[in-house]
N, C-alpha and C positions, 0 to 999 in steps of 0.2 A: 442226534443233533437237533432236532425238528425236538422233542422233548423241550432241551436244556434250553432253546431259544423262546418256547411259550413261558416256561419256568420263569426264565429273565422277565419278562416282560408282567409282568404280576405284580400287584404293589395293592396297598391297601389305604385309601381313604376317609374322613370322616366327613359324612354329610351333614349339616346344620339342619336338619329337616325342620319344617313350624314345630312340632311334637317338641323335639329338643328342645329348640327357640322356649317355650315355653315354658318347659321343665325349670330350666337353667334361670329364668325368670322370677317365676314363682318360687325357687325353691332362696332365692334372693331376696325376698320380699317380706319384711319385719310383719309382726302379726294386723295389725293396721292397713297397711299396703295392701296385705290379701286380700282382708275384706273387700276394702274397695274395691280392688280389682276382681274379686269375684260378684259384687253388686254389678257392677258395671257390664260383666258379659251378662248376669241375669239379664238385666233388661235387653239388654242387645240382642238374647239371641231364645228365640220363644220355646225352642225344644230346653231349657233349662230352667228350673222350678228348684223352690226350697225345698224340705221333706215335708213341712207341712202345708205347706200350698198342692204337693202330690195326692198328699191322701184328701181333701176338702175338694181336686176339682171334677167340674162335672164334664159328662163323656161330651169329646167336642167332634161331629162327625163331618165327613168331606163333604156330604149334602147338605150343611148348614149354610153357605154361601153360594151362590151361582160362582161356578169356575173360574166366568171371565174376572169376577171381583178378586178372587183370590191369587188369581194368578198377577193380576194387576200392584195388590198389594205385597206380593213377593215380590215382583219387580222392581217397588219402590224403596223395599227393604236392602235387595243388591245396591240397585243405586245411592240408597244412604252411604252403605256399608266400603262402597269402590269410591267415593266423595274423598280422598286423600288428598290431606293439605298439600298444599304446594310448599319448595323449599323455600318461603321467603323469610321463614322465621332464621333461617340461616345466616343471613345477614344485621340481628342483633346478636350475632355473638361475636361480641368485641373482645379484642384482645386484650389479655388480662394488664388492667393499675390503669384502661383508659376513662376511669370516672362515669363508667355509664351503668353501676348499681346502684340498685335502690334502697333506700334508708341510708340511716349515717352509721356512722362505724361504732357508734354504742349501741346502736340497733342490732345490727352484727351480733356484736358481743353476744349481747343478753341472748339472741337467738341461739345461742352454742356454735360460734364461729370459731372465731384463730384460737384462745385458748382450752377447748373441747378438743378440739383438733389437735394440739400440739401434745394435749397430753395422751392422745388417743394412739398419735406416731411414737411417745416416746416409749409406751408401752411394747407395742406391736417391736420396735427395734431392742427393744430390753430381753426379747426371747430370742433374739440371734445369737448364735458366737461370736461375739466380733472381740478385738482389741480394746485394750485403753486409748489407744490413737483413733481407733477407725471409729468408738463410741464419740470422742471428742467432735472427731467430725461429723458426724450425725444429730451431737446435741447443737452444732452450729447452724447445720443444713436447717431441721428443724424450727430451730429459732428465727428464719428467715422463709420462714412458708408463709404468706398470708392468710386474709381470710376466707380466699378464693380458691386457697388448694396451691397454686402455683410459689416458685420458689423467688423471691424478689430479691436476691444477689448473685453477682458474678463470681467465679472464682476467685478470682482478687478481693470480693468483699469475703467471702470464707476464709480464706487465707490470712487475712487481718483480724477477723474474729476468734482465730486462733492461736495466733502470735501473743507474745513469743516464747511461751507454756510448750508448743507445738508446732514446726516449722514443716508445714504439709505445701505438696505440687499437686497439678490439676490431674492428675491420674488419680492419687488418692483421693482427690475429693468424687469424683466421675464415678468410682469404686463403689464407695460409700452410697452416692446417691441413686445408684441402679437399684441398689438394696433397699434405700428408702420408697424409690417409687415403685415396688412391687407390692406395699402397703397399701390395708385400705385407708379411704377408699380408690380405686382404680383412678388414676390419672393424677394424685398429689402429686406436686414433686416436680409437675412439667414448668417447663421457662415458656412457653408459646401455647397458643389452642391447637395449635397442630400437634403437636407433643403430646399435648395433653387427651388428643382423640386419641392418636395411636395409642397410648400408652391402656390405654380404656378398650381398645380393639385385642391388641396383644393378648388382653387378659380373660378374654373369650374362647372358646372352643374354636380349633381350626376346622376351617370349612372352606367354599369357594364362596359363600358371601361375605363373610369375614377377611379375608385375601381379597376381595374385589373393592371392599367400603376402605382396606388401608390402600390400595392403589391411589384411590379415589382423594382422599385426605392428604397423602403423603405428594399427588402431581396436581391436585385440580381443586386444595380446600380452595384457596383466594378468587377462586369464579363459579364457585359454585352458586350465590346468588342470581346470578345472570345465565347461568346454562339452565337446560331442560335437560332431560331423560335422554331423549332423543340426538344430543349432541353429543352427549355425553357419552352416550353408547357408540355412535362414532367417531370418536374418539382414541376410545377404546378396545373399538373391536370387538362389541359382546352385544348380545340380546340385551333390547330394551327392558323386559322384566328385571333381567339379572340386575340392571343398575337399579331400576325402582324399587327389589328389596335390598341392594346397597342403602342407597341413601334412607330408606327406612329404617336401617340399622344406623345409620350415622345419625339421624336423627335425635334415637332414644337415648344417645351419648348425654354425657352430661358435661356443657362446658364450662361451668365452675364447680370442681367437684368436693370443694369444703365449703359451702355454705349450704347450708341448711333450713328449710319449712322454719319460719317465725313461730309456731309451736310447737315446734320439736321439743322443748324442753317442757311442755307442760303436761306431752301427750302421756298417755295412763301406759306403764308396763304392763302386758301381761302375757304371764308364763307359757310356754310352749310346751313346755315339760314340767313334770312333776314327777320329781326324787323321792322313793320311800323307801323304807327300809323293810324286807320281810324276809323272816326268817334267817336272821343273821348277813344277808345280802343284798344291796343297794342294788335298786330296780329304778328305771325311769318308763312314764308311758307320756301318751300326750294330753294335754290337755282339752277334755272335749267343748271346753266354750270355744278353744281358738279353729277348732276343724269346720270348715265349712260344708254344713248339712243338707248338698242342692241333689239332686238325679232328674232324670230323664223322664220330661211329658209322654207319656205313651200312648195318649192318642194322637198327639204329632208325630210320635214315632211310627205309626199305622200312619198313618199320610203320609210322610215321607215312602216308605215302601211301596205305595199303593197310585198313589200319583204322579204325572208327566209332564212333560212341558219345562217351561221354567219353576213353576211351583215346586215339582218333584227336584229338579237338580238344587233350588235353593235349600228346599227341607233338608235334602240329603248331605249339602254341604254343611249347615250348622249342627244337624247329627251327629256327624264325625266331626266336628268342634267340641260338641258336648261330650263327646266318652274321650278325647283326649284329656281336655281341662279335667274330668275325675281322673281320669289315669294318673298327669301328672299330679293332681293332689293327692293321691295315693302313693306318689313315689317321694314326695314330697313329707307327708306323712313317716315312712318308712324310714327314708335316711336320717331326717332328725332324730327317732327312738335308738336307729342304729349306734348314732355317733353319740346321743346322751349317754345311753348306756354304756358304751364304749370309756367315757368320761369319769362317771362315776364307778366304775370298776379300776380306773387309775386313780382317781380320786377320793377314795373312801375313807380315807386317811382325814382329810379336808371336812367330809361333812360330818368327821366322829369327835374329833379335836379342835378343828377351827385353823383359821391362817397359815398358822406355823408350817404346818404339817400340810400344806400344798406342795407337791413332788413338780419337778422339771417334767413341760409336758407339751410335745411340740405338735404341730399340724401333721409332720408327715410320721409322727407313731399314729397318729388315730388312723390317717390314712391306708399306712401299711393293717391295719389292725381289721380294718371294715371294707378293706379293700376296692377304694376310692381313689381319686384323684386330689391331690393339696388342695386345688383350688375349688374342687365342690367340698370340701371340709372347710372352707374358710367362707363359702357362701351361708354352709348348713350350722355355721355357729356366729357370723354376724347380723345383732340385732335381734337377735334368740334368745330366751330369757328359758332360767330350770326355777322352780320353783323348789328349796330344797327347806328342811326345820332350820337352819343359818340363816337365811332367807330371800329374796331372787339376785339372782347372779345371771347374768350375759356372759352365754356359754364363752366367749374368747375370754373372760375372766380366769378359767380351767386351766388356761396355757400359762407358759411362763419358761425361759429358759433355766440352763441348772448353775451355782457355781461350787467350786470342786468344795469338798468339809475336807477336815485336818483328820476324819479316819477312813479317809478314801473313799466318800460316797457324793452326792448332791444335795442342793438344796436351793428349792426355787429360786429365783429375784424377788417375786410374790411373798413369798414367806419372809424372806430379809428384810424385806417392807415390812410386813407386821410384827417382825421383831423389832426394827428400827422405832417402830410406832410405840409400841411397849415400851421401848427404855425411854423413849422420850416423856410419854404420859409420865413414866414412876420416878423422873427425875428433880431434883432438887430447885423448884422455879425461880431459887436465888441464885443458883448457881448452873445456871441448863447446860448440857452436856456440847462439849463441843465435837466437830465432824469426825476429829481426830480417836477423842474419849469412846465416840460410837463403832469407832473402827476397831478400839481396844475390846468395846465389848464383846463385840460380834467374835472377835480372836479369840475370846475367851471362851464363847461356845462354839468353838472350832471352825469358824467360818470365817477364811480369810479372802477379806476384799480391801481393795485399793480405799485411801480416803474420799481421792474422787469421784470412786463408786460409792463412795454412801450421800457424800452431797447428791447426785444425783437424784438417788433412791429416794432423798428426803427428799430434793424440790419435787419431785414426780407425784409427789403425796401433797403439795402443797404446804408442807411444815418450813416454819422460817429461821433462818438463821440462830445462832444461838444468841449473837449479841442481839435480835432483832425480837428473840422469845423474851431476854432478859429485860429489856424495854418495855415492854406489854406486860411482863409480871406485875 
């Protein structure tokens, strides 16, 4: 009995430790990002050095400063370091259409705003199963996302955007739109900044700081301006730390999460991987310009062991900051080749042929495949770029849902799109094919879809109507 009752009592946990925190970070972080963010802890933290600043420095020994100076200067290091803003930035995040963004909405645009975005969800929803009904309301939802991520109609406005083609209730649309907001990026889709936090929480690894920042957003976003730590925590009922890395984490939220850095579209791709082909077998590694070449000062590392006080606990604390950060970029490193290669061994078809021959290929086969989680396969492929002889591709490009062929097999969305693309290029520019014609074609090489589905497909691609092609001719 005394057994069965310890047995019961047993359960198992995920802890958020920093290490995680980090991983999960970085391994988020477009090639760009990292840099930064690896220049950024260089200088922050003196036990970390490029590879060639390691071998160029010279031997730095504990007897080169008087103590009191060094320890002084650790001190002021901590102090930098524990200097944490305070929550008042909190209170410019207005609630989303109240007029308090900057630039004008051509500004927006050009920056890769609402429609970057719109084609980015209509992608990501095109590799779902969903219906003809459940797609319609999706391409509705979508069309009513701003430039800010958030959804700017009511059910009643959806419901009218689909009339009277489609006579949908707010179930089905609620249906639909749970589906849309598990999209990146995390938090589209929400009607409110509350929404739109959780929604960006949810999509995090479960932990108790995770659990503690939705408590936090979900009873106490609207005072959060005006509370402290310390209220907050009674409040609550928890350790004042606990809530300061709360709101640390809320912090890092994003509360517009479709707009986008003014040059995002200018910034340079570059590859994370490179696809080659040997010996008859598509290989991917990484790319060594994108890995960042830092290790560990070791004569700081001899002073941190060696020293006491505060000098020694500060040493020893950015230490073990420094072999995490390579750790995680070695795991970081690791998953990307895993799930590339993963990639290109479903896809080999793709980089031998081209378009067509992209096969249905979903997040959670890589995941079952490499044995991961969906959502670190969707961190580890967006804003990931292969370098392959085709030429670079953003690994979510690889995906693509299947639709059935007429001898019992698949055949991407992706690839229907580059057949679509074909008949259009080869067609008649006096006579351009219409949605209908394009649906005959497609039947004729076994692939039957709806005509709506091929408008679709075509506006997704940007291609115009046929009367609107035939005008332009």
């Amino acid at each position: 009995m005394v057994k069965a009752a310890l047995q019961l009592g047993l359960g198992q946990s995920l802890k958020l430790t920093p290490q995680l925190t980090q991983a999960i970070r970085l391994l988020a972080m477009s090639t760009l990002e990292l840099e930064l963010e690896v220049t950024t802890l260089l200088e922050s933290n003196p036990l970390l050095e490029r590879e060639e600043d390691l071998q160029q420095d010279e031997p730095v020994e504990a007897a080169d400063a008087p103590a009191d100076d060094r320890e002084t200067e650790a001190k002021d290091d901590i102090d930098d370091q524990l200097d944490l803003e305070g929550f008042e930035e909190m209170a410019d995040w207005s609630e989303p259409g109240s007029g308090s963004f900057d630039g004008s909405e051509g500004e927006r645009e050009q920056a890769g705003g609402a429609p970057d975005l719109r084609g980015e969800l209509a992608w990501q929803m095109a590799m779902r199963p969903l219906t003809e009904r459940d797609r319609a309301i999706a391409a509705a939802l979508i069309d009513a996302i701003g430039d800010d991520g958030y959804l700017r109609e009511d059910d009643a406005g959806i419901a009218a955007a689909l009339a009277p083609q489609w006579r949908v209730d707010a179930d089905e649309i609620h249906v639909v739109l749970h589906l849309l907001q598990q999209c990146d990026p995390p938090g589209v889709g929400a009607r409110d900044l509350r929404e739109c936090l959780v929604l960006q929480l949810r999509s995090q690894p479960e932990g108790a700081q995770r659990d503690l920042a939705l408590r936090i957003v979900s009873g106490h976003l609207d005072t959060l301006p005006r509370t402290d730590a310390q209220q907050l925590a009674r409040r609550l009922g928890v350790a004042v730390a606990e809530v300061e890395a709360a709101l640390r984490l809320i912090r890092s939220l994003n509360p517009r999460p479709g707009e986008r850095p003014v040059d995002s579209e200018s910034e340079a791709v570059v590859p994370d991987l490179i696809a080659r082909k040997l010996n008859g077998r598509w290989r991917v590694q990484l790319n060594p310009a994108t890995a960042p070449a830092i290790g560990i000062n070791r004569q700081y590392e001899r002073m941190a062991a060696e020293s006491r006080g505060e000098t020694g606990s500060y040493l020893r604390g950015r230490l073990q900051e420094a072999r995490w950060l390579m750790k995680s970029l070695a795991q970081r490193g690791e998953t990307l080749t895993k799930v590339g290669n993963c990639i290109v061994r479903e896809q080999g078809a793709f980089l031998d042929y081209g378009p067509e021959a992209l096969r249905p290929l979903t997040l959670r086969t890589i995941a079952d495949e490499v044995g991961l989680h969906e959502s670190t396969i969707s961190r580890a492929t967006t804003r990931k770029y292969m370098a392959t002889p085709r030429g670079v591709f953003e690994l979510k490009r690889f995906f693509s849902s299947g639709v059935a062929t007429s001898e019992g097999g698949e055949a991407s969305a992706t690839a229907i799109q580059a057949m679509i693309r074909k008949f259009v290029d080869a067609e008649n520019k006096a006579k351009p094919c219409s949605d209908q014609a394009l649906m005959e074609a497609l039947k004729q090489a076994g692939i039957q879809v709806a005509r709506r589905t091929v408008a679709k497909y075509r506006e997704a691609m940007n291609i115009p109507s046929s009367s609107d092609r035939l005008r332009k001719a």
